[in-house]
BALOBA-1460 file (C-alpha; in Angstrom, 3 decimals):
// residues 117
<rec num="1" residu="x" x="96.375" y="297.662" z="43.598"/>
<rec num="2" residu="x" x="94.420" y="295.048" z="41.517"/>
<rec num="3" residu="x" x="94.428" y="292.917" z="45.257"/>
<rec num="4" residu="x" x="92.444" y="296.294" z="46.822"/>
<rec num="5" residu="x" x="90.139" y="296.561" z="44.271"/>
<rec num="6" residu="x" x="89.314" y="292.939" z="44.442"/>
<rec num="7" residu="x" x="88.858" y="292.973" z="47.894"/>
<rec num="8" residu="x" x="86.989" y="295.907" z="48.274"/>
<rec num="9" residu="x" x="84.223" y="294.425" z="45.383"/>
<rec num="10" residu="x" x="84.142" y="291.245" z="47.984"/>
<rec num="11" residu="x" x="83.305" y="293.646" z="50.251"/>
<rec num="12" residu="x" x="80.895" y="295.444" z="48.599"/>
<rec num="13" residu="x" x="79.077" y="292.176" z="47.404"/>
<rec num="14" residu="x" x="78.561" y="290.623" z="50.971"/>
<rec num="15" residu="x" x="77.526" y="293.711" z="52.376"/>
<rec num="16" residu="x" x="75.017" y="293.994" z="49.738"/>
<rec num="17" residu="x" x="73.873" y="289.976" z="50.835"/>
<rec num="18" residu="x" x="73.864" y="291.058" z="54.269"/>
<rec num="19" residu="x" x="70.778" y="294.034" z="53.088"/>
<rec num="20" residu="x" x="69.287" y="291.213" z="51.031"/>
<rec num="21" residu="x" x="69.275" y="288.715" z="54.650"/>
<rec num="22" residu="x" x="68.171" y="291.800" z="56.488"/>
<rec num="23" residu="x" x="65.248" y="292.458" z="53.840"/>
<rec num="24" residu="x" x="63.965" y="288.542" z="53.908"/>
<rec num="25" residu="x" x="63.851" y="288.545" z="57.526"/>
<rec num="26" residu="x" x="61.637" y="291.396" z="58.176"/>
<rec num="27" residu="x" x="59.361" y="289.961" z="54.609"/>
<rec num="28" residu="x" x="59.707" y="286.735" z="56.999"/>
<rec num="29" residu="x" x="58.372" y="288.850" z="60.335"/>
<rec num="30" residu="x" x="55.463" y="290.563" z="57.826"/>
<rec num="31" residu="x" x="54.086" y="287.142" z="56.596"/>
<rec num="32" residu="x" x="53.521" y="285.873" z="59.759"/>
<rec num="33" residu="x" x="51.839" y="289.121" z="60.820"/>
<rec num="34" residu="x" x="49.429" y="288.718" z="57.570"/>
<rec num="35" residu="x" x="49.105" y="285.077" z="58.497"/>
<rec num="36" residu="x" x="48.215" y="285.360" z="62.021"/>
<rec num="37" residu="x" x="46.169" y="288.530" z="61.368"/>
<rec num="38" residu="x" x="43.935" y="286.548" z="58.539"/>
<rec num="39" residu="x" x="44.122" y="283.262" z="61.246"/>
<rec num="40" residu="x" x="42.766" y="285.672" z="64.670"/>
<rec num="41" residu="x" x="40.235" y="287.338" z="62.254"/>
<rec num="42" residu="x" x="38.848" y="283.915" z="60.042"/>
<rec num="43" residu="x" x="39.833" y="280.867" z="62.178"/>
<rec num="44" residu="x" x="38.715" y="281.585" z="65.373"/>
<rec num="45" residu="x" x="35.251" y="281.120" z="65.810"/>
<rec num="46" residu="x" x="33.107" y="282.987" z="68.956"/>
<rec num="47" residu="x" x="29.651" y="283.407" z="69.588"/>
<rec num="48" residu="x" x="29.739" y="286.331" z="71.385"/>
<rec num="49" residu="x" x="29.637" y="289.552" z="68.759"/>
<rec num="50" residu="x" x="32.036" y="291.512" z="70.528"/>
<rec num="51" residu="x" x="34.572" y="289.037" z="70.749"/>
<rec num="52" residu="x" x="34.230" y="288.801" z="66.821"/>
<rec num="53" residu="x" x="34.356" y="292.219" z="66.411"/>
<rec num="54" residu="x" x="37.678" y="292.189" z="67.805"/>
<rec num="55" residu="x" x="39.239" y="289.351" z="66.634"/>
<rec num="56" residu="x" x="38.395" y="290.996" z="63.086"/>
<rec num="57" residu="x" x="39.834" y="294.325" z="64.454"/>
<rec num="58" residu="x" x="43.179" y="292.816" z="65.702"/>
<rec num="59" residu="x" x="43.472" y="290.531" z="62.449"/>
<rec num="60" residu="x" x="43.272" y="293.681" z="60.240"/>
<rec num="61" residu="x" x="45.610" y="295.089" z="62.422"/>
<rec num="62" residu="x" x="48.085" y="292.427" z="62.025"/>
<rec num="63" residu="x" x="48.073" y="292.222" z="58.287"/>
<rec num="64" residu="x" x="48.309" y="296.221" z="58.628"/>
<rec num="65" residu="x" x="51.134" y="295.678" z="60.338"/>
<rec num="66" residu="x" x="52.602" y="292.976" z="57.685"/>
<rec num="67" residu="x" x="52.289" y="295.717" z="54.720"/>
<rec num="68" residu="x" x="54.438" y="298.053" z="57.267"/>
<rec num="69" residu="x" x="57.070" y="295.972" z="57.975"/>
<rec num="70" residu="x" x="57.145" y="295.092" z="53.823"/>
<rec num="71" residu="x" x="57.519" y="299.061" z="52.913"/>
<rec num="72" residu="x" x="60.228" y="299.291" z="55.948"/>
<rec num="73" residu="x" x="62.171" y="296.280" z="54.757"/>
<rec num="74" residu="x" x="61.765" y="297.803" z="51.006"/>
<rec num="75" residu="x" x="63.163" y="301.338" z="52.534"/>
<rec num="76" residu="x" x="65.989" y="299.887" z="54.571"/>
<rec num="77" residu="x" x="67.010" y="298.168" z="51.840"/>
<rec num="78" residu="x" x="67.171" y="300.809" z="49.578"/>
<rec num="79" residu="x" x="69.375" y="303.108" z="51.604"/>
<rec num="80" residu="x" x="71.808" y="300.036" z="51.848"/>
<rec num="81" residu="x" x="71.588" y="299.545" z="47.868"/>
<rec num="82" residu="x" x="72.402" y="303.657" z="47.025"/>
<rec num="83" residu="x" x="74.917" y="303.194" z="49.304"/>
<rec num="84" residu="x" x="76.538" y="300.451" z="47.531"/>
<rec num="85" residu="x" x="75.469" y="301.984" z="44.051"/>
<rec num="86" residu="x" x="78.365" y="304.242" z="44.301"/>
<rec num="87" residu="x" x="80.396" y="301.054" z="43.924"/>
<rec num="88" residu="x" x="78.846" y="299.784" z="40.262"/>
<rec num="89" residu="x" x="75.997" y="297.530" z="41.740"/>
<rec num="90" residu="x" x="73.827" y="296.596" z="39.091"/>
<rec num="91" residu="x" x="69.978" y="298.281" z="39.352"/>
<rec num="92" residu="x" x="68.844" y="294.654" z="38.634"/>
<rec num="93" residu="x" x="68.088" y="293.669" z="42.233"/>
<rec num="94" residu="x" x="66.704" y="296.844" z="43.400"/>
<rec num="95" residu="x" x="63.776" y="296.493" z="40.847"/>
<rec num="96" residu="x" x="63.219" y="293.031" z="41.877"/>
<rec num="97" residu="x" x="63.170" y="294.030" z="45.772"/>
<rec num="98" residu="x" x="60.440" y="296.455" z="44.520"/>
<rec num="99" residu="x" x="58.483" y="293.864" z="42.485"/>
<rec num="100" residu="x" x="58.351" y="291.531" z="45.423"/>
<rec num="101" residu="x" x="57.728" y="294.668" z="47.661"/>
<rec num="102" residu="x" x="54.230" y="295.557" z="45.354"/>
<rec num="103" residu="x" x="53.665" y="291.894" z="45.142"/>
<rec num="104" residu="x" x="53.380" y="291.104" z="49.061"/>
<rec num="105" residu="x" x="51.434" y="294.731" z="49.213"/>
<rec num="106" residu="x" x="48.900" y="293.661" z="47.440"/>
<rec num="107" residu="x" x="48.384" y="290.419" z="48.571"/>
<rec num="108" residu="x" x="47.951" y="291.606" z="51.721"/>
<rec num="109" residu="x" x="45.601" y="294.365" z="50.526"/>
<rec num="110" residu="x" x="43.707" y="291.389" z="49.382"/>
<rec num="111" residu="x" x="44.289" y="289.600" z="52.884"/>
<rec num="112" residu="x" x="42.771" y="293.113" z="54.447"/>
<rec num="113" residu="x" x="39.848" y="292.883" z="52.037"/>
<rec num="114" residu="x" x="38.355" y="289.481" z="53.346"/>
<rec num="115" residu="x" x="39.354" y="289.871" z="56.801"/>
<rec num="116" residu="x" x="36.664" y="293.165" z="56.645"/>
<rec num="117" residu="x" x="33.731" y="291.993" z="54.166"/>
C-alpha cells in the first residue's frame, strides 16, 4: 500500500512538471511575439508612411498576441494544477505562475505603450 501511494505522488509530481514545461514554452512562444512585435514596429526603419503605419500595426499586434499566449499558458496551467490539487499540491506554485503571469502582462503593456506613442 505504502509502494501505491508512493508511486502515485511520483506521478502526481511529474505530471505537475510536465504543466510547468508546457507553461514555459508557450511564456517562451509569447516573448518572442513581444520581441519581434517591439523589433517590426521600432527597428525597422521606412520612409514611406504607410509602410510605418503598418509595421507599427503588426508590432502591436504581435506583442498583443504575446499577452494572449501569457493568459492561455496561465489558464492551461491552472486547470492542470486543480486537477492535481485534489492530490495535496501545495498552492505555492500556482501563486508564483500568477506573479510571473501579471509580471510579463505588464511588461508587455509597457512594450504596447511605446510601440503606439
Amino acid at each position: 500500500m505504502t509502494e501505491q501511494k508512493s508511486l502515485d505522488t511520483l506521478a502526481v509530481e511529474r505530471t505537475l512538471l510536465a504543466a510547468e514545461r508546457t507553461y514555459s514554452a508557450w511564456v517562451r512562444t509569447g516573448l518572442a511575439c513581444v520581441g519581434g512585435g517591439l523589433a517590426i514596429a521600432r527597428a525597422l526603419v521606412f520612409e514611406d508612411v504607410s509602410n510605418k503605419i503598418a509595421a507599427e500595426v503588426i508590432g502591436a499586434l504581435l506583442v498583443i498576441l504575446g499577452a494572449g499566449m501569457f493568459v492561455f499558458a496561465l489558464t492551461d496551467y491552472r486547470r492542470a494544477f486543480v486537477r492535481l490539487a485534489q492530490e495535496g499540491l501545495s498552492r505555492r506554485s500556482m501563486t508564483v505562475m500568477i506573479m510571473i503571469t501579471m509580471l510579463l502582462l505588464i511588461i508587455s503593456a509597457l512594450v504596447f505603450w511605446i510601440i503606439t506613442i
